[in-house]
Phi, psi and omega in degrees: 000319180293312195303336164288327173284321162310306180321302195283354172268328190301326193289317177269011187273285197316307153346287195289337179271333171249038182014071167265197163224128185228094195291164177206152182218211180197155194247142148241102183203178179222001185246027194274335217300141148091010175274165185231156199238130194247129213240106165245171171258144177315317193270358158191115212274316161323331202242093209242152175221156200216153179193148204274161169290139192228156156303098209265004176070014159283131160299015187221338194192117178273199204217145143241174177194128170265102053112300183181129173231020177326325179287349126324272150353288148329317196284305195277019201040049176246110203276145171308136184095002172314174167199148187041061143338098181276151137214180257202119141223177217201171169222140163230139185284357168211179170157196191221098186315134170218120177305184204279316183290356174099017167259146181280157171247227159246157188302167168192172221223111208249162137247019160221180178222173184257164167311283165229188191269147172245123157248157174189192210227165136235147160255162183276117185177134187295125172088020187227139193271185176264165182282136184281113169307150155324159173269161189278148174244120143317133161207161187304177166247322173321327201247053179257143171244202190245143176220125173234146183215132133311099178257149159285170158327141165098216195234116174234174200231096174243180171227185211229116175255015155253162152301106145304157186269351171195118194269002194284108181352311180283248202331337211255314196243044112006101186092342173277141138269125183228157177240342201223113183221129166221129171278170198242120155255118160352292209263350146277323214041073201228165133289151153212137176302120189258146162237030172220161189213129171230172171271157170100339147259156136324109164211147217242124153279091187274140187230117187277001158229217138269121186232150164268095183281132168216121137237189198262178193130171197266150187304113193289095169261344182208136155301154155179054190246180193274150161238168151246181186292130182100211188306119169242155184242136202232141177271190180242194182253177196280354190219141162288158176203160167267138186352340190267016169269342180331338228310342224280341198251024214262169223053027174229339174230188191255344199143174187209156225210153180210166183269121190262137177292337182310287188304326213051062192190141133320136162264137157222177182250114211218115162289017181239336181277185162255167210298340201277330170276000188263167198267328208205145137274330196254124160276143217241176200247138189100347212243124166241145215252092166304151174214102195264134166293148143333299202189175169309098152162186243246140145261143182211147186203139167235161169266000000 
């Protein structure tokens, strides 16, 4: 562990004398060196750079580190002096190596992935480093399976109850036809267009035929996100279980609600009525969900 905390103080030395922003993390593993970890900015998820893992000399956990990624930055219109920058890495279980500057390399092949995407933030100012991210958690790409659903014609509201090895719209939902894909941001109270798909959120498909979605990944098992107060739109877990698992929230929303496509309507759910009103019980794996909050606060569930 000290030759690592050495690297990164030489990094941050070596930093403030040619003034980059050079993010930097930790894997935990020791058997990562040479898989590559792939790295955006929030606000354009396309424009991704990918750089190898390297060996840090811990018994417990190697590092990346990008070198300087200002030529991001730049492209994307963020000027010296920004601050708390949000972005993104990720380990994926294949992909196409691409340099700072937007050039393709060669495709490659990880044999792990990470759990879920780490977000944090940097700013741009000579010599400042990233606010230092969670460490990336591993899992095989060997232990990914298969999930398939049915969309209808129209608009349906599903979630991802596998982790993808590429969380990107075009891989993720690969063979449906679709024109449209949108998440609920809470804190606008907006639709906004996704071009990433994670488990643990709610997305609305508009689909122009009927289709079969099916992709691969690893099992999504345990929940733990923040709601805020009014509407979320919140994904599920690898399992059905019944509506009483919300318990973690319970006294905190009003209900809870889901698309039915046939009908075209919500079905809901109300933990207060009595049973003959509510349209469902179960939360089903696949299915994504509104849930108006109370007030701020977690839902957490495992399977």
């Amino acid at each position: 562990m000290f030759a690592f905390i050495t690297l990164i103080g030489m990094m941050i030395v070596a930093g403030s004398a040619q003034a980059a922003v050079a993010p930097t993390g930790q894997v935990n593993s020791t058997t990562a060196e040479g898989e590559i970890v792939t790295f955006w900015l929030d606000v354009n998820p396309s424009d991704y750079t990918t750089v190898a893992v390297f060996d840090s000399g811990d018994p417990y956990i190697d590092y990346w580190w990008i070198s300087d990624i200002t030529p991001m930055l730049d492209r994307n219109g963020y000027n010296s002096g920004d601050t708390s920058i949000p972005v993104i890495v990720a380990m994926y279980c294949s992909g196409t190596e691409r340099d700072i500057d937007g050039v393709l390399g060669s495709s490659y092949t990880n044999a792990d992935r990470n759990v879920t995407v780490l977000h944090f933030t940097v700013d741009y100012a000579d010599g400042t480093y990233s606010i230092y991210p969670d460490v990336i958690d591993l899992v095989s790409c060997a232990a990914e399976e298969e999930f398939s659903k049915t969309l209808h014609e129209g608009w349906n509201l599903i979630s991802l109850p596998l982790t993808p090895s590429d969380s990107s719209v075009s891989a993720v939902l690969s063979g449906v036809s679709q024109d449209a894909v949108y998440r609920y941001n809470a804190t606008s109270k907006q639709f906004e267009s996704a071009d990433m798909m994670d488990p643990g959120t709610g997305y609305f498909v508009h689909a122009t035929s009927e289709s079969t979605w099916t992709y691969s990944g690893t099992a999504y098992t345990s929940i733990d996100i923040s709601l805020k107060q009014g509407l979320n739109m919140a994904g599920w877990l690898n399992c059905s279980k019944d509506v009483d698992a919300l318990s973690s929230v319970s006294g905190d929303y009003h209900y809870v609600a889901q698309w039915n496509v046939t009908a075209e309507k919500f079905d809901v759910y109300n933990p207060v009525a009595p049973s003959t009103f509510n349209d469902f019980t179960t939360m089903e794996r696949g299915t994504g969900y509104f849930v108006s909050a109370k007030q701020e606060c977690t839902l957490s569930e495992s399977c």
